[in-house]
C-alpha positions as CSV (number, residue, x, y, z in Angstrom):
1,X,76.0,-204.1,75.8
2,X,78.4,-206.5,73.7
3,X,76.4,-208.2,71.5
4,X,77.3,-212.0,70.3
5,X,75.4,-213.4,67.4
6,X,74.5,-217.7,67.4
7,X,73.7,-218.4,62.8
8,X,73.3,-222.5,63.9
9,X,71.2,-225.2,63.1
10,X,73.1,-226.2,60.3
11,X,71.0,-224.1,57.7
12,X,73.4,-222.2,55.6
13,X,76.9,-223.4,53.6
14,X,80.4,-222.7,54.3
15,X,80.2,-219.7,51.8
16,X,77.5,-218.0,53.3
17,X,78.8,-218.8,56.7
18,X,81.9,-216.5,56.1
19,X,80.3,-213.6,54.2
20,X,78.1,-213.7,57.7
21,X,80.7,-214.1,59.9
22,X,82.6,-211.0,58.1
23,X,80.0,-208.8,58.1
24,X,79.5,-209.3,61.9
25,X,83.3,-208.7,62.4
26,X,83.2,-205.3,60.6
27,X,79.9,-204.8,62.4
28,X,81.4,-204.8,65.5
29,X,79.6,-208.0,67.4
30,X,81.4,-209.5,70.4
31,X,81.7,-213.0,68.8
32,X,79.9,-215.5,66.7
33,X,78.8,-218.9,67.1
34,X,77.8,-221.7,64.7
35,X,77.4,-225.4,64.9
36,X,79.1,-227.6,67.0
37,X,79.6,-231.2,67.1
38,X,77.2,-233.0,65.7
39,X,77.5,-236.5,63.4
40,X,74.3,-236.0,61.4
41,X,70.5,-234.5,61.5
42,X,67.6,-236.0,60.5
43,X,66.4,-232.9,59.7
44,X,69.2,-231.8,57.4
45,X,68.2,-234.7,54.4
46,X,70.9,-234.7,52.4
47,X,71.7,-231.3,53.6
48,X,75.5,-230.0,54.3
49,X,76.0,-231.2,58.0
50,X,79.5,-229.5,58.5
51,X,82.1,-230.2,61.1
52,X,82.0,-228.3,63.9
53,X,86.1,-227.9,64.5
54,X,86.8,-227.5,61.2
55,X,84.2,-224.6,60.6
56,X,85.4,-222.9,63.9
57,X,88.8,-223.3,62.4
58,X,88.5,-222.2,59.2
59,X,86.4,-219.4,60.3
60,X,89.1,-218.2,62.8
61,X,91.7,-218.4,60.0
62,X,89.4,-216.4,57.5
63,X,89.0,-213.5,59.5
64,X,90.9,-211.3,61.5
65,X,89.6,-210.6,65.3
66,X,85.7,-211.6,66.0
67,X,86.3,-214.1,68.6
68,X,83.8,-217.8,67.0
69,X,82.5,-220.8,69.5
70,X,80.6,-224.1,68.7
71,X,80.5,-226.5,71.1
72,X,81.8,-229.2,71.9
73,X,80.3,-232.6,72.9
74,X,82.1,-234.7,75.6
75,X,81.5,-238.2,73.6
76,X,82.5,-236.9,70.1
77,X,86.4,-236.4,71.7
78,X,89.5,-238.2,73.2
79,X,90.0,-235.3,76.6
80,X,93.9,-235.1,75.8
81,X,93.8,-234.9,72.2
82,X,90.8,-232.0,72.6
83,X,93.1,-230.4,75.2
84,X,95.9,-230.8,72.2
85,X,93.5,-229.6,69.5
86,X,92.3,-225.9,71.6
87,X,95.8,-225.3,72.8
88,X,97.3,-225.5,68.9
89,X,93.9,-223.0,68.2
90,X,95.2,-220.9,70.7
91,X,98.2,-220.6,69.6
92,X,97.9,-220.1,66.3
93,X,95.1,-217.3,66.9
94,X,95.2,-216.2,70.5
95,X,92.0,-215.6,72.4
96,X,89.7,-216.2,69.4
97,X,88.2,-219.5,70.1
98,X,85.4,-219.3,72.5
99,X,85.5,-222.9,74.1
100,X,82.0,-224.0,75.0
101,X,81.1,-227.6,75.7
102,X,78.1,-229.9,77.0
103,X,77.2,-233.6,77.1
104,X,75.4,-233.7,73.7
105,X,71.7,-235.0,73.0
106,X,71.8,-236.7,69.8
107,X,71.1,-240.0,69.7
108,X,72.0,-240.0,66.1
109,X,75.6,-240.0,66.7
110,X,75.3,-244.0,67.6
111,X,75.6,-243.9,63.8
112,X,78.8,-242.6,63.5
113,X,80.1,-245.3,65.9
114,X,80.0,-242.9,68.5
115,X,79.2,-243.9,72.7
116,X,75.9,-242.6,73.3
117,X,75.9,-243.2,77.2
118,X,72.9,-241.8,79.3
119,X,72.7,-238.3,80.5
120,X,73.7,-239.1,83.8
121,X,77.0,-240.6,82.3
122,X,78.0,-238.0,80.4
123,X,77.6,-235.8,83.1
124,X,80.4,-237.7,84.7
125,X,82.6,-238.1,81.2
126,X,81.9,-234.0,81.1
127,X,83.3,-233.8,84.8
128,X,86.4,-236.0,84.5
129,X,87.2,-234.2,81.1
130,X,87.0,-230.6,82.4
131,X,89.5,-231.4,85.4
132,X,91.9,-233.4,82.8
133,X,91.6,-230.5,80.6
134,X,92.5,-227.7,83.2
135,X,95.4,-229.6,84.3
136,X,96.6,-230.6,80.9
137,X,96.6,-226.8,79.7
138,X,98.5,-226.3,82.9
139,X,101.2,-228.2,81.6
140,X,100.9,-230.9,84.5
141,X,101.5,-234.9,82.4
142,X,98.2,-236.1,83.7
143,X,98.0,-239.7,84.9
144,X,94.0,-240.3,85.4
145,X,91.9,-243.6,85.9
146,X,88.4,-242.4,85.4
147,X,85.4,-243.9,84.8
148,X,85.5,-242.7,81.2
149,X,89.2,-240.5,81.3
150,X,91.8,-242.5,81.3
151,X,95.6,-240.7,80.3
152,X,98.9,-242.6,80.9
153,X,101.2,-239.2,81.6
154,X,99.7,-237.4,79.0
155,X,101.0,-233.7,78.3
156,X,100.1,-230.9,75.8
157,X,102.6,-228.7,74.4
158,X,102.6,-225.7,73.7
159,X,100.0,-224.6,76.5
160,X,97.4,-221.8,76.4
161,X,98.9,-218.0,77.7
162,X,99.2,-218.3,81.6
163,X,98.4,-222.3,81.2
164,X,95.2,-221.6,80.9
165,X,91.8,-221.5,79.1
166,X,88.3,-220.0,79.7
167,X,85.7,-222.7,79.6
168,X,82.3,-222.5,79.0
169,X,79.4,-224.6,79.9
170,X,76.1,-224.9,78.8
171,X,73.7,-226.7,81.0
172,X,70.3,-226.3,82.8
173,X,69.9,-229.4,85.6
174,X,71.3,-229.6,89.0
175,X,74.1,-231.8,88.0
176,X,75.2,-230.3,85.2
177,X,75.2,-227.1,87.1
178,X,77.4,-229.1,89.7
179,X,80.1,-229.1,86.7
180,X,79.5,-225.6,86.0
181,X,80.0,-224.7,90.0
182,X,83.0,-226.9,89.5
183,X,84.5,-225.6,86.4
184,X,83.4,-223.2,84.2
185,X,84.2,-219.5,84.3
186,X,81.4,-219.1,82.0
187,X,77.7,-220.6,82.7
188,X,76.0,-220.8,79.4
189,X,72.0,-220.8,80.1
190,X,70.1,-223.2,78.3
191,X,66.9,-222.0,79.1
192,X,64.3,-219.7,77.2
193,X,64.8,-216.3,79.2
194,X,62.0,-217.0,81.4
195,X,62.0,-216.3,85.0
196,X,59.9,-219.4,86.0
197,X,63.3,-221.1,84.5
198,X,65.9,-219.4,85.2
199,X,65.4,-218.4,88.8
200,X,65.5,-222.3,89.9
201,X,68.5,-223.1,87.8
202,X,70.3,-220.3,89.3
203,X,69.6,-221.5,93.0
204,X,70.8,-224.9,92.0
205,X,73.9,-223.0,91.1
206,X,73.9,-221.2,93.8
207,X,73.8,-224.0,96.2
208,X,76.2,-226.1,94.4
209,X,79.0,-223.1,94.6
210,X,78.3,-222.7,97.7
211,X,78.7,-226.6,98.5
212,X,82.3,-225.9,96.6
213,X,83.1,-223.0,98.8
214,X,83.3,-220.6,95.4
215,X,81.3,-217.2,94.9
216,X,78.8,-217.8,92.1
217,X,79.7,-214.4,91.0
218,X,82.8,-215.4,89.7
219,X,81.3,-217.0,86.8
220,X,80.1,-215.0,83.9
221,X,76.5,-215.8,82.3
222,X,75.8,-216.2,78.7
223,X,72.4,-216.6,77.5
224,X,71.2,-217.3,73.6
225,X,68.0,-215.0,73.0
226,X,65.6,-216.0,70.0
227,X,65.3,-212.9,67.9
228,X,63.8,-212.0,64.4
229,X,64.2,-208.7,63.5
230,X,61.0,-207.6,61.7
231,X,58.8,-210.2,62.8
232,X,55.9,-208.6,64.8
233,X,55.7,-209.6,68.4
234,X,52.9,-211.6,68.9
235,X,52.8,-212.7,65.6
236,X,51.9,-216.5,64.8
237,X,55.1,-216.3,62.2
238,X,57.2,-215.6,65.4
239,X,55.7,-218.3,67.1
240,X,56.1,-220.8,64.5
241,X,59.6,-219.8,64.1
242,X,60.0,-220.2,68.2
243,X,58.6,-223.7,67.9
244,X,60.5,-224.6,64.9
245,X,64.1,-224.0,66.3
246,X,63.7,-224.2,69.9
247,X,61.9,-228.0,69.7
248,X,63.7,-228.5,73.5
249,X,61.6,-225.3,74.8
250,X,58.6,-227.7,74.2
251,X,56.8,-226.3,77.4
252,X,57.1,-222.9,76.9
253,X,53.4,-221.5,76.2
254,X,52.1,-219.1,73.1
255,X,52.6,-215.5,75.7
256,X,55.8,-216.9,77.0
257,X,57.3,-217.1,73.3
258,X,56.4,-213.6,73.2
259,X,58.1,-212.6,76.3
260,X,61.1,-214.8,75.9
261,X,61.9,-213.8,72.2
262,X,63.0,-210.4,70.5
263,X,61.2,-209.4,67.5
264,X,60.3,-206.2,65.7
265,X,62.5,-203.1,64.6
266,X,65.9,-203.7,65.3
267,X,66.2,-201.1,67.8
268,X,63.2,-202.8,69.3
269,X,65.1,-206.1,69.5
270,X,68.2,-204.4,70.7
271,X,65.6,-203.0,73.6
272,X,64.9,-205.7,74.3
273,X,68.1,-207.8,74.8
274,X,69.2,-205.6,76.6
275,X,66.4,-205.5,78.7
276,X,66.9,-209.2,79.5
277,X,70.5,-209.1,80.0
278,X,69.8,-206.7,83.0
279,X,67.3,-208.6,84.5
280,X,69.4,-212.3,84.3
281,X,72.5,-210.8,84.9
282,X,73.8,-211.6,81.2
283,X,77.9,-210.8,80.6
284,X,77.6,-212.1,77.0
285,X,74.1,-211.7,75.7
286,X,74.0,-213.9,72.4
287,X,70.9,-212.6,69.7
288,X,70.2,-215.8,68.1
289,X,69.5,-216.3,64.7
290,X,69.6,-219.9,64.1
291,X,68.1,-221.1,61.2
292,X,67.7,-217.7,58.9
293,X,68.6,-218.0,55.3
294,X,71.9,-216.3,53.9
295,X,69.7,-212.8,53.1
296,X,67.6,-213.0,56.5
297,X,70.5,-213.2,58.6
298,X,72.3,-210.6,56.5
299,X,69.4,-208.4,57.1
300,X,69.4,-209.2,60.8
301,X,72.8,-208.4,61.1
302,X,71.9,-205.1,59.7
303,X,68.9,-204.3,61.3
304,X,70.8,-204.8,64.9
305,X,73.3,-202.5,64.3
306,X,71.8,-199.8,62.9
């Protein structure tokens, strides 16, 4: 199994970041992921909220192979210039960038200036960006008139190996999963690892590769996995945590959390990853350890790869 590790929810600073980060390069893990692109967090107070671009950049620059993803928001970016901005990344530090992006859900970002259309819309935006973006990277000047991309001949030079880039996308709901059917080679679940949940959004993507004449099978799954090593399973501190940095799992009950998360030993939550990347047909398992302190996820980090 090759491992991934998520350290996001803005809770630790640009030092502590790369000491992480470091440590899960010598370590071995298959890539890291922090925060994305987000304008502010209530949450955060008066908290560091960094750049997600920036800290995937500088994090890329500052070590020397682990491959690092955030995502990226559809609203927060001009398609060509993002098209401009991965290609340059690419570059610069082939295949290290894990490109992930979604439609966003912070309504916060109206505050930077930012549109904040509904979810429906930036569905679309998501859509018309992903099949500006392909074409862009395949050196093609783009001419588009979209509802929300609109390019006059734009190009992108230089252009990703082959003209090409792997995109993932995270998404849950039938027409998001309609973009993932049309685009991604990676599906990114956004769901607590839950069969209840999973098994209908994978039907839904199913259907809408099948509607596209594509085999679902040609698209990888990547799935983030709660897990606190040495937390007991069961525990009402593993529960707490759950609710604290999962708030969009809302519905998920007290025995689910224990059946969704991985907790204990590391070997136990090693077990038990593994265990759930057999059952959901995970390629990139990601052991998610958003929200740790500096020496928490330090220890984590350890106790996974014991």
């Amino acid at each position: 199994m090759k491992l991934a590790v998520a350290l996001a929810w803005h809770a630790l600073p640009f030092e502590d970041l790369l000491a992480l980060v470091r440590r899960a390069e010598d370590a071995g893990f298959a890539a890291v992921f922090v925060d994305g692109d987000v304008s502010q967090l209530a949450s955060r107070g008066d908290g560091d909220v960094l750049d997600g671009w920036t800290l995937t950049t500088a994090l890329i620059a500052k070590t020397a192979r682990i491959p690092i993803g955030s995502i990226r928001l559809v609203h927060h970016w001009n398609t060509a210039r993002l098209a401009q901005a991965v290609a340059t990344l690419e570059r610069v530090a082939p295949e290290r960038l894990r490109f992930l992006c979604s439609i966003g859900a912070q309504p916060a970002d109206a505050r930077f200036g930012l549109p904040f259309p509904t979810a429906a819309d930036r569905i679309t935006w998501l859509d018309e960006s992903l099949g500006a973006l392909r074409r862009l990277w395949a050196g093609e000047d783009v001419r588009l008139d979209g509802r929300f991309v609109r390019l006059a001949g734009a190009r992108v030079r230089p252009l990703p190996r082959g003209g090409r880039m792997p995109i993932e996308v995270a998404g849950r709901g039938p027409r998001l999963l309609d973009v993932v059917a049309a685009h991604a080679n990676v599906w990114d679940l956004n769901l607590p690892p839950l069969a209840r949940c999973v098994s209908p959004a994978v039907a839904a993507l199913e259907e809408a590769c099948r509607r596209r004449s594509r085999d679902p099978a040609s698209i990888a799954r990547s799935m983030w996995i709660f897990t606190r090593p040495g937390l007991t399973p069961g525990s009402a501190a593993l529960r707490e945590a759950w609710r604290r940095w999962n708030p969009w799992f809302a519905d998920v009950s007290e025995l689910e959390i224990d059946e969704a998360a991985a907790a204990g030993p590391g070997a136990a939550c090693r077990d038990r990853i593994e265990s759930l990347t057999s059952r959901f047909g995970l390629d990139h398992p990601v052991a998610d350890l958003s929200g740790l302190p500096a020496d928490a996820a330090r220890q984590a980090l350890d106790a996974l790869t014991a």
